[in-house]
Every structure is written in C-alpha cells, then in structure tokens.
N, C-alpha and C positions, 0 to 999 in steps of 0.2 A: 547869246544868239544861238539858235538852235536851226536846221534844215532837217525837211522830210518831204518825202514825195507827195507831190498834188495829186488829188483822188481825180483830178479831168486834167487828162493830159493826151498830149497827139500822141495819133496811134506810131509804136515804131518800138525800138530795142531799146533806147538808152533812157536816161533820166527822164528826157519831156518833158518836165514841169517839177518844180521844185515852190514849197513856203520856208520864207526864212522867216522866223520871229522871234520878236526882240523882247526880251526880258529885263523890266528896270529892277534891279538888285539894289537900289541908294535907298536913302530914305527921302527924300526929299525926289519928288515930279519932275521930270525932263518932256521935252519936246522934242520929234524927232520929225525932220521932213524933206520931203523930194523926192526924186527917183536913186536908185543907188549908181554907184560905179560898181565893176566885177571883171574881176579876173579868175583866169582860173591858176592857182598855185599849183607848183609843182620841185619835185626837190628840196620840199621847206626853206629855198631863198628867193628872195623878193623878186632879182635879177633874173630868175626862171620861169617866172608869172608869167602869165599870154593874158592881155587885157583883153574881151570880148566886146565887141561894137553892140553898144545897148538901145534899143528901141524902144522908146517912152512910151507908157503905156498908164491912158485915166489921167486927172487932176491933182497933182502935187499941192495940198495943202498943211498947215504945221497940224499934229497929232500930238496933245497931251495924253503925257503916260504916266500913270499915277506910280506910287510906288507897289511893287508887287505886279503892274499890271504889262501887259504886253501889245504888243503893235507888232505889224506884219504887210510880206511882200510878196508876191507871184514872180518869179521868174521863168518863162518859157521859152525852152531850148530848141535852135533846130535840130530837129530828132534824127537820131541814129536808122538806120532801116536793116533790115534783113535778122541773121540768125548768126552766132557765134561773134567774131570782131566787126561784123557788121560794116554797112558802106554809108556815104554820104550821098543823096539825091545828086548833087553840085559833082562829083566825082571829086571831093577832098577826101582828106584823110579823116576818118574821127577822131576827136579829140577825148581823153578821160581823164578825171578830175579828181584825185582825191580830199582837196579843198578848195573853197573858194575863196576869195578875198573880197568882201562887199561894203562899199565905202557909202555914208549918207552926208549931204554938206553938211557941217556946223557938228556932226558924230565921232568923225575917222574913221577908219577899215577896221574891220575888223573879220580874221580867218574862222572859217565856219563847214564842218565837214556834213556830210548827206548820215543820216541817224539808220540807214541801210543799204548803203552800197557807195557807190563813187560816182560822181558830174559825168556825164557823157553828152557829147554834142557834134554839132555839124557846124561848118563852116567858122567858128569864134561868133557867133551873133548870139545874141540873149534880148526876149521885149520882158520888158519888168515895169511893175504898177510902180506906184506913187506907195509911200506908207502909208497903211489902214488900220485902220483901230479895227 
C-alpha cells in the first residue's frame, strides 16, 4: 500500500486529499472491497491511534485485482487553514499524521505513510470512496 497526494484537493494547508493504492504482490488474484476504516497512527503503537469518523463516499462493490495489478481509494480530509501550524475552521486543534492505519473488510489494516509529507486534518473526520479499480 502506497499514499500520495490527490492532484484536486480543498483548498487549505494540510493534506486535503490523499490516494491510497493497493498493490497485489501474490501470485494468485485477490479481491478487495468496501470503504476502509482509518486511523491516524501515532507513536508507532496501536494504543496511540486516533480513529477518524469516516464518511462513505460512492458504491462499495468487490474489485478483482489481478496479480501485479492495483486498486485504490480517495480519502478527503477536513482541511487545515491558514499559514505555518495552521487552524481548524471548528476552532479544534489540527491534527498531523505521520501514518495512517487503513483497514478494508475481509484485508485487515494495514500502516501506510504520505510518499511527501505527513496526514494533516481537522476535526478526526475523513469521506473516503469505496475501492476502484
């Protein structure tokens, strides 16, 4: 599993939008399906995780994934605003992320860092797709 920044993402400071995809490395085809679970890791133990309230987002259908081939997911963060540590519209705190933890039923979790920078958010909320081919 790999994360990188989504090229349309709300405007603001932090992550905004993030693809996770998933690389089948077996030799043999898997299927992978539904929206994910996600948390954001912290401290590399489990126990430190902040789970984020996930808002489903599209049609959860099962995705065959060949060997070699890869599937993928949107996640959009509420975004950071301003300049340097930045505020939360909600007047929370930001949160930043240097991994995440994103579960698919019938997959398990698995930890998955940003390929240029750290998770950044507002509020713990995350909307994230169904997996796509």
């Amino acid at each position: 599993m790999t994360a990188y920044q989504a090229a349309h993402r709300p405007i603001g400071t932090g992550t905004g939008a993030a693809i996770v995809r998933f690389t089948n490395v077996s030799a043999t085809a898997c299927v992978l399906r539904g929206h994910p679970t996600v948390a954001g890791a912290a401290n590399g133990s489990p126990q430190h995780s902040v789970p984020l309230a996930v808002t489903r987002k599209g049609t959860a259908s099962a995705v065959r994934v060949a060997p070699g081939g890869k599937a993928w997911l949107k996640l959009t963060f509420v975004q950071v605003q301003g300049e340097g540590d930045g505020y939360c519209v909600s007047g929370a705190t930001p949160s930043v992320f240097p991994t995440l933890v994103v579960g698919l039923p019938g997959a398990g979790s698995h930890q998955v860092a940003l390929d240029d920078g750290q998770f950044a958010e507002c509020d713990n909320k995350v909307t994230a797709t169904a997996v796509l081919s």
